[in-house]
C-alpha positions in Angstrom: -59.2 -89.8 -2.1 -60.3 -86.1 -1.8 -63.0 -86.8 1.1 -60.4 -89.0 2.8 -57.8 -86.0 2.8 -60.4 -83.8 4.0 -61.2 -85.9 7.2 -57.6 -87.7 7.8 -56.9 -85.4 11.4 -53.8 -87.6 11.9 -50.7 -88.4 9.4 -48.4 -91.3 9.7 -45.8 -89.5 7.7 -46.4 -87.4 4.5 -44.0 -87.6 1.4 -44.1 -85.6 -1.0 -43.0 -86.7 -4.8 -41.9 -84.1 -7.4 -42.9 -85.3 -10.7 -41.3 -83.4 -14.2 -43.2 -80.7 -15.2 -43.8 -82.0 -18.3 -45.7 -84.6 -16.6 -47.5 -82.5 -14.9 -48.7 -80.6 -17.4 -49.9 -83.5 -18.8 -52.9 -82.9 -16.3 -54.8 -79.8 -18.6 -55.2 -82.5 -21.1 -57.3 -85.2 -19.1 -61.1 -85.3 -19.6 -62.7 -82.5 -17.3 -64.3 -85.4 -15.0 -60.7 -85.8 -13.9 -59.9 -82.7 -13.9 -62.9 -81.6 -11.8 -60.9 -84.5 -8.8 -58.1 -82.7 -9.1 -59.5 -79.6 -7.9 -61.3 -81.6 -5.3 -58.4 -83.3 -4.3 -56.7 -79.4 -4.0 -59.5 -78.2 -2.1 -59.6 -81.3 0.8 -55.7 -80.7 1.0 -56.1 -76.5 1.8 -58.6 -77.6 4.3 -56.8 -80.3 5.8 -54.2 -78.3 8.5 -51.6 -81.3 8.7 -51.1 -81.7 4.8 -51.5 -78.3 3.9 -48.7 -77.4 6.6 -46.3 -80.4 5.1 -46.5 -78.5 1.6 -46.6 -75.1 2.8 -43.0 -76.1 5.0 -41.7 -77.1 1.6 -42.9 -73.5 -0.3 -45.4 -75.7 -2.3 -48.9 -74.4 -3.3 -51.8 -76.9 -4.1 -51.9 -75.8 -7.2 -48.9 -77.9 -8.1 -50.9 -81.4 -7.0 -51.1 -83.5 -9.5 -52.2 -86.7 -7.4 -52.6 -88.0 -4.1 -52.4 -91.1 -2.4 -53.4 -92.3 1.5 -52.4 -96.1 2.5 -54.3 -98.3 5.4 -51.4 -96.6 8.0 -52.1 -93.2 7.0 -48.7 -92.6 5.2 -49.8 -89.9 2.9 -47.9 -89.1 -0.6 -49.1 -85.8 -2.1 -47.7 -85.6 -6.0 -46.7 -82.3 -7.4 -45.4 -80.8 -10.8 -41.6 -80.0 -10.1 -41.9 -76.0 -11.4 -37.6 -76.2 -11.3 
């Protein structure tokens, strides 16, 4: 998902899904393979202008995503831990 992020230069429409903290959180605890695509998955989206932009409009920092997901028509949904 990470690589595709990194190269996607057009969205379709981006959505972005606030999951419970608690759920979130839930992330520290997965093995560190996992949490090794996380940070992968954090880094594609800083270098990818169109996502980075969507959560940056919404005062989100990638260090909230949690998950990603990228469908066949380039709709992107960008999961993040719901700090509120």
């Amino acid at each position: 998902m990470a690589r595709r992020i990194k190269i996607m230069t057009n969205a379709n429409t981006i959505t972005i899904v606030r999951v419970p903290a608690s759920i979130g959180e839930m992330v520290k605890d997965l093995p560190e393979k996992t949490s090794a695509n996380i940070e992968e998955l954090r880094r594609a989206i800083d270098l990818n202008a169109i996502v980075s932009y969507a959560l940056d409009s919404e005062e989100i920092t990638t260090q909230t995503v949690v998950a990603a997901d990228v469908s066949e028509e380039d709709d992107v949904t960008v999961y993040v831990r719901d700090l509120n």
